[in-house]
C-alpha distance (Angstrom), angle and dihedral (degrees) to the residues before:
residue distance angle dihedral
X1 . . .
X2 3.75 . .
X3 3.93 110.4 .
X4 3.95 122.2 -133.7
X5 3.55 107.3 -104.9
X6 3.95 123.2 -162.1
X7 3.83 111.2 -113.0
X8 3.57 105.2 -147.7
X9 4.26 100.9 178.5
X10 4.36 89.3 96.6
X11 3.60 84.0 52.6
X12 3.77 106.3 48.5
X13 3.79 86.6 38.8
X14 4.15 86.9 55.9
X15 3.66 85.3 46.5
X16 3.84 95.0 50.3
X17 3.77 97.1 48.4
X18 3.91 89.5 52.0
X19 3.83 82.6 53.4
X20 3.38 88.4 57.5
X21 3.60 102.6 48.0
X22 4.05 93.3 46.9
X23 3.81 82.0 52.4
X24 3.69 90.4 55.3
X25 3.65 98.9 44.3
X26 3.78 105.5 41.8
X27 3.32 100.9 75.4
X28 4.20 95.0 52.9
X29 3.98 81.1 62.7
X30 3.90 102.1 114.1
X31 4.00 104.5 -118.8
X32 3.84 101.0 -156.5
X33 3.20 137.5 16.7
X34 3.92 140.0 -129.9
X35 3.92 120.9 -120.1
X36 3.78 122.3 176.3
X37 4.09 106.5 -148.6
X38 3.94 112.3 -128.4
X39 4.12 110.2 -108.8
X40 3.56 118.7 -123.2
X41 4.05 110.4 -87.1
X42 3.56 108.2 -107.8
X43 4.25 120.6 -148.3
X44 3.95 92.7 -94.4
X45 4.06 86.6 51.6
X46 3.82 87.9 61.7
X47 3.26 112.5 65.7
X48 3.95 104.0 59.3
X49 4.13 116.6 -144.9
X50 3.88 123.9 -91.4
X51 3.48 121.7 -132.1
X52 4.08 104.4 -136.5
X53 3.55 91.5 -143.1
X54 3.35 94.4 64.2
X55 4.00 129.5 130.8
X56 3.87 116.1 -153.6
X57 4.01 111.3 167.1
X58 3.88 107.2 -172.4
X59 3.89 135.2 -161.2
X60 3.82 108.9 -132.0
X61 3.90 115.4 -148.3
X62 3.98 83.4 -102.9
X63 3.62 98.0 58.9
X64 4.08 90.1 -102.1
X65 3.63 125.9 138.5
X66 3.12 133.7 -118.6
X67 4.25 138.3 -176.2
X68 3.72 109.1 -160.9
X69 3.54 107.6 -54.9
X70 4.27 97.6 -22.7
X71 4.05 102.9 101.2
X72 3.49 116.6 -176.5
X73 4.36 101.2 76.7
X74 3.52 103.6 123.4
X75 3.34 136.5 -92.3
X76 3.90 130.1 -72.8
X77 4.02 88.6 -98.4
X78 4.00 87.5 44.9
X79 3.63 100.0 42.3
X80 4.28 93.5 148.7
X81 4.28 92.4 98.2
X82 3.67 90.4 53.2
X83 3.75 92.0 44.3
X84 4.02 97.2 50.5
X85 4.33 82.3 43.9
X86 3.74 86.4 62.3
X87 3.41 95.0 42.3
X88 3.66 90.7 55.4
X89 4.08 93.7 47.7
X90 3.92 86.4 57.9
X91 3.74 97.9 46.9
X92 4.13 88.1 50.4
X93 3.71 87.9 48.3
X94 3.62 89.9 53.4
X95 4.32 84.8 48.4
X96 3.61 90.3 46.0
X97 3.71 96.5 56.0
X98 3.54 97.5 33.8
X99 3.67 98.3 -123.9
X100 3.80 125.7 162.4
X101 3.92 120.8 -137.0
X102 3.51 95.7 -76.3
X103 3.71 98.4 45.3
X104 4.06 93.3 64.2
X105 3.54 89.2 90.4
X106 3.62 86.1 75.4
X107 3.75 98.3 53.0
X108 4.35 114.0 103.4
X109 3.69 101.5 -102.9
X110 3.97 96.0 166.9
X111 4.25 110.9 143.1
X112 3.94 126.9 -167.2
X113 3.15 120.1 -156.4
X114 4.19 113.7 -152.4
X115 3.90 110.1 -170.9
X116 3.60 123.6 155.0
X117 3.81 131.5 -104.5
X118 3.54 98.4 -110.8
X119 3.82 96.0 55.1
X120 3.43 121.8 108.4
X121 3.69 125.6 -111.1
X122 3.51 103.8 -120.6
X123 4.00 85.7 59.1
X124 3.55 91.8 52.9
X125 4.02 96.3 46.7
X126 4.06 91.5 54.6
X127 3.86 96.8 47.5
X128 4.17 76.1 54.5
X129 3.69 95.1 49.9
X130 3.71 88.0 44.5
X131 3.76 97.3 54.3
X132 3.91 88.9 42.8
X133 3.56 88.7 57.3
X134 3.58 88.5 48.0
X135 4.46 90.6 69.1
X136 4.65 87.4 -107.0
X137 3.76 105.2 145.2
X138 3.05 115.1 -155.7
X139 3.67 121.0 27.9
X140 3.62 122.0 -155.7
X141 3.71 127.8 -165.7
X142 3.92 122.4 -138.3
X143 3.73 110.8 -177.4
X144 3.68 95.7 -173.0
X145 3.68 122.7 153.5
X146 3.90 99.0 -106.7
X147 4.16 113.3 -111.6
């Protein structure tokens, strides 16, 4: 009886042409790389740019609140002056850009909301119910500790 024996030549020539091709392709790896080094941040670089049409509604330490620089909206139980302010800011965005009723879709009505860390969350969630109400979409949360 003749027993089966393994031929092995298909497989050492599979093995040799791999060989070859890793041979080939190795040295087209890239063998460094290229960094650029950041530049030290001059005084201009600090301060970033505003966009004017931005909405920031903050949480003074006294439960006040206040839309960008205008102070004097309420309070987080009293929200309805800051609501009807809002209001107002869309409707003269709709003036400004000359947009008819179906065009104030369009308009930017993003809000953020500033409160500091130490405020409680209940707080927080009604000054977001409040500027929902008022038509902002979306609302962005900045929990920044207040300057």
């Amino acid at each position: 009886m003749n027993r089966p024996e393994i031929n092995v030549t298909p497989l050492i020539d599979v093995l040799l042409v791999l060989l070859i091709i890793f041979m080939v392709v190795t040295p087209m790896k890239p063998s460094s790389f290229k960094t650029k080094i950041p530049q030290e941040r001059r005084q201009d670089d600090l301060k970033p740019l505003v966009n004017p049409e931005t909405l920031i509604v903050s949480i003074d330490e006294r439960s006040g609140l206040v839309l960008n620089r205008e102070a004097g909206l309420g309070s987080v139980n009293d929200s309805g002056k800051l609501v009807d302010r809002l209001r107002q800011v869309f409707a003269q965005r709709i003036v400004n850009y000359g947009l008819s009723g179906s065009g104030d879709a369009s308009i930017t009505r993003h809000v953020f909301i500033r409160a500091p860390r130490g405020l409680d969350y209940g707080s927080v969630a009604k000054v977001v119910d409040a500027v929902k109400m008022s038509g902002a979409d979306p609302i962005a949360l900045q929990i920044d500790e207040l300057n």
